[in-house]
N, C-alpha and C positions, 0 to 999 in steps of 0.2 A: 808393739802389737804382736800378739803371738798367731793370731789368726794366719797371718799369711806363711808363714814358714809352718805350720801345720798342714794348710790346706795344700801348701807347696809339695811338702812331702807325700801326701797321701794320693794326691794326682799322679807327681809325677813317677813315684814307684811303682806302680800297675801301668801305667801308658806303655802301650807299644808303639806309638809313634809309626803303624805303619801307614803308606798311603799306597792305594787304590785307586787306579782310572775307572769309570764307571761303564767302560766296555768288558775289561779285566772282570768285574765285578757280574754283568749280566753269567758271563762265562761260569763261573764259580762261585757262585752262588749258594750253593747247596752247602759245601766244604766251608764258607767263609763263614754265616749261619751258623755252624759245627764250632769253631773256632774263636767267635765272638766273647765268650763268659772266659777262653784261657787267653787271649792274649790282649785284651783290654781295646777300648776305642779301635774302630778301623776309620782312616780320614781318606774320604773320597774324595779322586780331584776330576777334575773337565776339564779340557785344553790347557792342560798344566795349573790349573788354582784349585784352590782348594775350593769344594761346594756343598759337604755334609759330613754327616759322623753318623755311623755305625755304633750302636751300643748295645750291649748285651742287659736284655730286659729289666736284671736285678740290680746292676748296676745304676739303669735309668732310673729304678725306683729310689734307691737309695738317695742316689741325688735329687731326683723333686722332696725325700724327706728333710732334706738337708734344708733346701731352700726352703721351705714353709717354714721352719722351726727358726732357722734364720731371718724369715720375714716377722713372723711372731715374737722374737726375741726383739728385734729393731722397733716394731709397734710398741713392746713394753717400755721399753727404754725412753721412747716418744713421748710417749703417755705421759710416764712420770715426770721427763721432764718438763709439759705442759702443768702439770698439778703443780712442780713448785714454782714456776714461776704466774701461776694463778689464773691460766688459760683455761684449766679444765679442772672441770671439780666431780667427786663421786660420790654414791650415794651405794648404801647397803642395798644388795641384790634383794630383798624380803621390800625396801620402799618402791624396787622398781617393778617388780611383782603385783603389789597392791595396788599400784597405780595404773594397773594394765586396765583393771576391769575383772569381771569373773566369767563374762558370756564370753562364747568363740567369738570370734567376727563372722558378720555374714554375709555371704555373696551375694555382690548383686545379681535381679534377676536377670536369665537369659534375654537378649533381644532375637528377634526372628531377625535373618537376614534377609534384606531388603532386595528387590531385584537388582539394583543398580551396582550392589556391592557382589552379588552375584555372578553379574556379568563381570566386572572388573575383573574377578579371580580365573575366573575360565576363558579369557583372552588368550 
């Protein structure tokens, strides 16, 4: 599997591995903020355990990218393996289209709220 010795690498050479008390932390705040995008994760602890991570915004994004594509790539893989073993079958996107209909859907009408529902919510 090459996954893990990638994802190994790519973690563990930006980690800085530092840790922070969350008193430390109220303190420095400002500076640590500043420092977050140069020195990778900061691990916050509480009475010596570990209790959060610090991460520098672009980094966090990166990683939710990461995980979608990875969740998306896991789905396909799914998928197909349902089609071959004959769980799931698929149809051209133009049959799933026509079969929609051509009107919007329509909403249904508003109800008036009722007193009883009224009172419930303003308790």
């Amino acid at each position: 599997m090459m996954y893990v010795p990638t994802y190994g690498l790519m973690y563990n050479r930006s980690m800085a591995n530092e840790f922070m008390t969350v008193a430390r932390l109220r303190a420095e705040m400002a500076g640590v903020l500043a420092r977050l995008g140069d020195d990778g994760p900061l691990f916050l602890t509480q009475r010596g355990k570990p209790r959060a991570v610090l991460l520098d915004i672009d980094e966090y994004r990166v990683l939710i990218e990461q995980l979608e594509h990875l969740d998306d790539s896991l789905e396909a893989l799914l998928a197909r393996e349902r089609r071959e073993r004959g769980e799931e079958t698929s149809r051209p996107l133009a049959d799933v289209i026509s079969g929609r209909g051509t009107g919007v859907p329509k909403r249904p009408a508003k109800r008036k709220a009722t007193k009883r529902a009224h009172a419930r919510v303003s308790r």
